[in-house]
SETORSE-262386 format. One record per residue (C-alpha): residue in one letter; chain; x, z, y negated. Coordinates in Angstrom, 1 decimal. Last residue first. Example, Ala and Ser with C-alpha at 12.3 -4.5 7.8 and 13.67 -1.06 7.14 Angstrom:
SITE   type   mol       c1       c3       c2
SITE      S     A     13.7      7.1      1.1
SITE      A     A     12.3      7.8      4.5
END
This chain:
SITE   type   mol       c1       c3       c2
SITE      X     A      7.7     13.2    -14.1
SITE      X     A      5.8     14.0    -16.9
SITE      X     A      3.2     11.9    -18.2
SITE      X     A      1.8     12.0    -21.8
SITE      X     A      5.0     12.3    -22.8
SITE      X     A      4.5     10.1    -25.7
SITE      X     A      7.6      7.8    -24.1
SITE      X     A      6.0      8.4    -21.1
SITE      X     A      2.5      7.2    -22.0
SITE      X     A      4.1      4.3    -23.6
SITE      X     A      6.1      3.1    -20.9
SITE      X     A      2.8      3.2    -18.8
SITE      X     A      0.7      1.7    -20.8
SITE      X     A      3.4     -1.4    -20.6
SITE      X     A      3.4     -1.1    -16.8
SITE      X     A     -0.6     -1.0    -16.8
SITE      X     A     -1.2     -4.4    -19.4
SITE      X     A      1.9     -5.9    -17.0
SITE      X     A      0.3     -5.0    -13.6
SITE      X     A     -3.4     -5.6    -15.0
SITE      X     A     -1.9     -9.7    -16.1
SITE      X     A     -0.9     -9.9    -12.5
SITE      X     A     -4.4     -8.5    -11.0
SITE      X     A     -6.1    -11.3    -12.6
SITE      X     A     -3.6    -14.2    -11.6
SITE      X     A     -4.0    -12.9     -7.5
SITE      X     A     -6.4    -15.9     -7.0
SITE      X     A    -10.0    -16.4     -6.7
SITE      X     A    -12.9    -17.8     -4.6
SITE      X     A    -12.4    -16.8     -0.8
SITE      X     A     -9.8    -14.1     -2.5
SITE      X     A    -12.6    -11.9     -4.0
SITE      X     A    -14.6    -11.8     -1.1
SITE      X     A    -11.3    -10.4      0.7
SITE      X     A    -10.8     -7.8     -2.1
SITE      X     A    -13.9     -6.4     -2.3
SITE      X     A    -14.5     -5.7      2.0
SITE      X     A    -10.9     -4.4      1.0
SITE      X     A    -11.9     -2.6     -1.7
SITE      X     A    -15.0     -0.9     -0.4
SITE      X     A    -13.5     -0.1      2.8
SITE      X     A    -10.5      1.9      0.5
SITE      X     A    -13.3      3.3     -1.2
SITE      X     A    -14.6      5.3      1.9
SITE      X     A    -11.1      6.1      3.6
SITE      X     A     -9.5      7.2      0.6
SITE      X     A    -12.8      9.9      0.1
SITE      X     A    -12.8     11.3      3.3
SITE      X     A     -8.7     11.4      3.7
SITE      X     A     -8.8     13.0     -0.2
SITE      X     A    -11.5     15.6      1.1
SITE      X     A     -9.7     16.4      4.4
SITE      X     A     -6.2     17.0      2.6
SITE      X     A     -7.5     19.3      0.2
SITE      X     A     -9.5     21.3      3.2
SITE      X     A     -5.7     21.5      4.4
SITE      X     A     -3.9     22.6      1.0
SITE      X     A     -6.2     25.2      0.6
SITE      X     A     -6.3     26.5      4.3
SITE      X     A     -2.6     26.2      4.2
SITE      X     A     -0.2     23.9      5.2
SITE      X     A      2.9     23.8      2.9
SITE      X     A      5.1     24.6      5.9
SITE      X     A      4.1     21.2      7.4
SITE      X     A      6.5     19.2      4.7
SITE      X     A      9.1     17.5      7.3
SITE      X     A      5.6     17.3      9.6
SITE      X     A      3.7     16.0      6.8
SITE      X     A      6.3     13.4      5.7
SITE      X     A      6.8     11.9      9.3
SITE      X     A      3.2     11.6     10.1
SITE      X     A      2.8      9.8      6.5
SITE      X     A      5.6      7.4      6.5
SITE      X     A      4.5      6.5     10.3
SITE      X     A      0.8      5.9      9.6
SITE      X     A      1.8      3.9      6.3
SITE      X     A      4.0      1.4      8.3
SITE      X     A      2.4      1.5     11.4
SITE      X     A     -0.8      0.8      9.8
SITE      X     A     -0.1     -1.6      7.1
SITE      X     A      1.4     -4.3      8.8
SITE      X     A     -2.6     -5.1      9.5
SITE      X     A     -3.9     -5.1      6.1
SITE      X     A     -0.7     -7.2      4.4
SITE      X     A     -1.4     -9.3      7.8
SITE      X     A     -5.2     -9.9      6.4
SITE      X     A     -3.9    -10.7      3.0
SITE      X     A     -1.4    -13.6      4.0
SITE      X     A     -3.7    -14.9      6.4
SITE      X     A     -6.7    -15.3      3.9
SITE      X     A     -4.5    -16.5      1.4
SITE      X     A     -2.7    -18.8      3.8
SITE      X     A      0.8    -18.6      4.5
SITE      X     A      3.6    -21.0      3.8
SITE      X     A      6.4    -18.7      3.3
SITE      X     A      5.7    -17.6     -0.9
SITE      X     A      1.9    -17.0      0.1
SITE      X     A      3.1    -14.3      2.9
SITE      X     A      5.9    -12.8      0.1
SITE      X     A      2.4    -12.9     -2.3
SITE      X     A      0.6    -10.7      0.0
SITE      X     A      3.5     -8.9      1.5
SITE      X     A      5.2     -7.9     -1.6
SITE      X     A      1.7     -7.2     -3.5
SITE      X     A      0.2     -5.2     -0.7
SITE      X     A      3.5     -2.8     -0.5
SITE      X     A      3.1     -2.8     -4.8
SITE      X     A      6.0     -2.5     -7.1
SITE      X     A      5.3      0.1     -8.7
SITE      X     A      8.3      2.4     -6.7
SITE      X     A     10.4      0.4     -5.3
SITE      X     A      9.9      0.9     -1.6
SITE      X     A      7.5     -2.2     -1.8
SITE      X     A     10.6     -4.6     -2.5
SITE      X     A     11.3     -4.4      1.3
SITE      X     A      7.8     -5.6      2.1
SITE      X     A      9.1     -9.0      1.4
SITE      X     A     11.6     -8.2      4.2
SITE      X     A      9.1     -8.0      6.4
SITE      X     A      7.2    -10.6      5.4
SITE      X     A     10.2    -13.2      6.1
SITE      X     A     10.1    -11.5      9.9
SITE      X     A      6.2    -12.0     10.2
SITE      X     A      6.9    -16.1      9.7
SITE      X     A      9.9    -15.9     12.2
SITE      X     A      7.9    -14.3     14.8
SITE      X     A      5.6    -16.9     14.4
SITE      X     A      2.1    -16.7     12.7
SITE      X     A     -0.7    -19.0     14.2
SITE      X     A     -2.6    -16.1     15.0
SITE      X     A     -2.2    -14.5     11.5
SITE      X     A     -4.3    -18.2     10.3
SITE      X     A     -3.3    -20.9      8.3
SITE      X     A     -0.1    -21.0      8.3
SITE      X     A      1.7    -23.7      6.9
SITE      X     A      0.4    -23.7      3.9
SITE      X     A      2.0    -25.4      0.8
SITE      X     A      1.2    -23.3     -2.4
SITE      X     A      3.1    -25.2     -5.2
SITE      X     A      4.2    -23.1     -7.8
SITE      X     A      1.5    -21.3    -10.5
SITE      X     A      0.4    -18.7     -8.5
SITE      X     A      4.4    -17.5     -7.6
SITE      X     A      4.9    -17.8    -11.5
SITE      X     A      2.0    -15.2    -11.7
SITE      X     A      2.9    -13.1     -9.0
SITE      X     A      6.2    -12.6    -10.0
SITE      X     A      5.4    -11.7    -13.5
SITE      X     A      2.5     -9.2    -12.5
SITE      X     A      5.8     -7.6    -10.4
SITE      X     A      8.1     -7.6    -13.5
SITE      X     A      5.2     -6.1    -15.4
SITE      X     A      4.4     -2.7    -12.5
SITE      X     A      8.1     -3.0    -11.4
SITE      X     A      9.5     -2.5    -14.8
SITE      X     A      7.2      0.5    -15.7
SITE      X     A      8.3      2.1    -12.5
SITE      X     A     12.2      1.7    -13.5
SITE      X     A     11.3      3.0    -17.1
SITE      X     A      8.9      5.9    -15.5
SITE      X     A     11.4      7.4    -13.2
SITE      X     A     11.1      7.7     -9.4
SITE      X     A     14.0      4.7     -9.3
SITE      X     A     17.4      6.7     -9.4
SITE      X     A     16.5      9.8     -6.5
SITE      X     A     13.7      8.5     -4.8
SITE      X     A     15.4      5.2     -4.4
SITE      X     A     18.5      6.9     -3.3
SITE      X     A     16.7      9.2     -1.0
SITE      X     A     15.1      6.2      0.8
SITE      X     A     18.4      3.9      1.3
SITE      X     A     18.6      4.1      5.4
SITE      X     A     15.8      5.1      6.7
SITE      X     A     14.0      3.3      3.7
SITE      X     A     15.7      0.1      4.7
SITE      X     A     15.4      1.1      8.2
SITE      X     A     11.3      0.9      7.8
SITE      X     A     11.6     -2.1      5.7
SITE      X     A     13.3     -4.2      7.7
SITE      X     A     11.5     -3.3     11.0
SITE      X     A      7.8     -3.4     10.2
SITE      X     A      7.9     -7.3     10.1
SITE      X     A      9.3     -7.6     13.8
SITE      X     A      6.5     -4.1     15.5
SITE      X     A      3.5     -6.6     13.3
SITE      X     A      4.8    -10.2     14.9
SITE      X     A      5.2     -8.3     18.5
SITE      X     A      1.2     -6.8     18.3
SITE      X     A      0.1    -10.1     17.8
SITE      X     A      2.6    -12.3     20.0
SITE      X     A      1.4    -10.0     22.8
SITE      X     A     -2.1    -10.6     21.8
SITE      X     A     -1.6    -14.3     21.9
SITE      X     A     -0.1    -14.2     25.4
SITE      X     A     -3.0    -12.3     26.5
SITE      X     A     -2.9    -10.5     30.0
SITE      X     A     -1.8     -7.2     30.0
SITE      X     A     -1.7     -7.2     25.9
SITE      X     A     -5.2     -7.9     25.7
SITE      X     A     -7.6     -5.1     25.5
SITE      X     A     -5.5     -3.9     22.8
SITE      X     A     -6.4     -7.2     20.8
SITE      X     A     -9.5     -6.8     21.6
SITE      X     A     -9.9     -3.9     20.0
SITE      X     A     -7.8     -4.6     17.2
SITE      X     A     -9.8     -7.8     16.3
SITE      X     A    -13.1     -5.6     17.0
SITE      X     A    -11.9     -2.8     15.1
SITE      X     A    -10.8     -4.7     11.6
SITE      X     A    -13.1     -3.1      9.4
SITE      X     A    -12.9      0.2     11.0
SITE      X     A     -9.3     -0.1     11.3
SITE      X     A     -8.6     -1.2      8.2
SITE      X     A    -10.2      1.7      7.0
SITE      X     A     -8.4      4.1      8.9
SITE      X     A     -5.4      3.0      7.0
SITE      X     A     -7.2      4.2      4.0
SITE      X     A     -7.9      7.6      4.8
SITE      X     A     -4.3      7.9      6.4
SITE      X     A     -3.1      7.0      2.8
SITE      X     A     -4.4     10.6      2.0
SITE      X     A     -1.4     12.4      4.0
SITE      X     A      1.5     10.4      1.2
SITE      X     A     -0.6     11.6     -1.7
SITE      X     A     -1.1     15.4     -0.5
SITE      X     A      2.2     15.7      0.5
SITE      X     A      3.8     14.9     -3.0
SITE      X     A      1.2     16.6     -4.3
SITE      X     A      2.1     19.9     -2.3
SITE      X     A      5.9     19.4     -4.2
SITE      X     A      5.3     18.6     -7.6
SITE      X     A      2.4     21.3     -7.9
SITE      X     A     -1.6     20.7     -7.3
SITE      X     A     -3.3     18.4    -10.0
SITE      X     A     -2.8     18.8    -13.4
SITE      X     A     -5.5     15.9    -13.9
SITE      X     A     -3.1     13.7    -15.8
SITE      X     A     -0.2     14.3    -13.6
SITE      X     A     -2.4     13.2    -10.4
SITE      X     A     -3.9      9.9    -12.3
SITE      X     A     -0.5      8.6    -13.3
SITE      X     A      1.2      9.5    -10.2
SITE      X     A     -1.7      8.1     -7.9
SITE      X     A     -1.5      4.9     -9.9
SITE      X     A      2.0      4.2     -9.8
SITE      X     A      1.5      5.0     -5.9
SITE      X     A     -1.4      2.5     -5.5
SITE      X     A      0.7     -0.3     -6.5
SITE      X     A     -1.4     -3.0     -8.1
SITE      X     A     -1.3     -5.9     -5.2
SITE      X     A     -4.6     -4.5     -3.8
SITE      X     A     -4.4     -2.5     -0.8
SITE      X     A     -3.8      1.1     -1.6
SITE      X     A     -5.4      0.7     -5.2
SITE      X     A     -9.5      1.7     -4.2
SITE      X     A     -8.5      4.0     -1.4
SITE      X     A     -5.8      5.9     -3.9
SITE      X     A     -8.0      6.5     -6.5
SITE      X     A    -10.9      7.3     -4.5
SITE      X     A     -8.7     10.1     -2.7
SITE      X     A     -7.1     11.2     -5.7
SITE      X     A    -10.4     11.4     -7.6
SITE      X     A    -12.1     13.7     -4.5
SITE      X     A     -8.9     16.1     -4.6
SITE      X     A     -9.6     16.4     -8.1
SITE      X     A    -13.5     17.5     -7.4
SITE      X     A    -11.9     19.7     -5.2
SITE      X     A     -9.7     21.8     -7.7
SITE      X     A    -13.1     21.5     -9.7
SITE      X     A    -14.8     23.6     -7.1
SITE      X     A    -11.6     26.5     -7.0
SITE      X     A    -10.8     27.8     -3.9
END
């Protein structure tokens, strides 16, 4: 194998851990970067960017072990944990049937750069106007969220399965929209993470496993390495960032990257 083919799998890993959880879309990223680096074919990249997230789930895990340890520690006896581990299982529904249900048509007639390009600006737009409203919190912590609180989430996380919109940005500013908290708002984006991204990938690499090869493999276990590493960068980033700041900066990147982005296909400097 190839160094520099590794040195590729290394970008796509940091690329992907640094994006995953901030309200940019890590997948617009990923296809950008991937294309531009002539990395792997349509088909093994495809696999490659879904296994990677992994990496960054495992981050939240690490940086959220002692919650999720107790948490698991719990369930016999804890009312709260219960409530926990149920407010995660009700916001992971919509979207998981929604893409049961409706994935092939999105991949299909919105895994084009135009309909990307109009997530990545329409999605800075919606976080901007939903900076500027009102914010009334209700919720101040993800222990004080109701099951009707992590259901309204959940369908936030809808948009996410179009592609540039953003799974962190839906839930983040779909949490802020219902009456949550920064703080709450990002930390249940982190945690409604895991099943959702742990089951998208487990599902893809087994429809996919006859790509496994040793290449593909030692690929997979450089991107994981690396996603996992930057991705406890960014969130350690992100949640310092949010004790001081809002969302506003990563709005006006959404529309400067979704109008790059029309142009870079219109040049074809991106195939698709």
């Amino acid at each position: 194998m190839e160094f520099v083919l590794i040195i590729k799998a290394a970008i796509m890993g940091l690329v992907e851990g640094l994006t995953e959880f901030l309200p940019v879309s890590s997948t617009g990223h990923l296809i950008i970067t991937g294309d531009l680096l002539g990395f792997l074919d349509k088909d093994k990249r495809g696999v490659f960017e879904i296994f990677i997230q992994l990496g960054a789930i495992m981050a939240i895990c690490w940086e959220y072990r002692h919650k999720l340890t107790a948490v698991a520690g719990g369930l016999a006896e804890e009312p709260q944990a219960r409530r926990f581990v149920a407010n995660i299982l009700i916001a992971f529904v919509p979207a998981g049937a929604t893409a049961f249900l409706l994935g092939k048509l999105i991949k299909q007639y919105l895994f084009a750069p135009l309909p990307v390009a109009i997530a990545f600006v329409v999605g800075g737009l919606v976080i901007i106007w939903a900076e500027k409203r009102e914010h009334a919190i209700t919720v101040e912590d993800v222990d004080d969220m109701t099951w009707q609180d992590a259901l309204k989430v959940g369908f936030a996380q809808c948009f996410a399965l179009i592609p540039g919109t953003s799974r962190s940005g839906a839930t983040i500013i779909g949490g802020l929209l219902f009456g949550l908290s920064r703080k709450a708002a990002t930390e249940f984006s982190f945690f409604l993470a895991i099943p959702t991204l742990t089951s998208a990938a487990m599902y893809d690499l087994y429809k996919h496993r006859h790509f496994l090869d040793s290449e593909l493999t030692l690929l997979l276990a450089v991107g994981f390495v690396v996603s996992f590493l930057s991705a406890l960068v960014a969130v350690r980033g992100l949640l310092r960032y949010i004790s001081r700041h809002d969302f506003i900066i990563f709005a006006w990147y959404r529309i400067a990257f979704g109008l790059a982005l029309m142009a870079m296909a219109y040049y074809g400097v991106v195939s698709w």
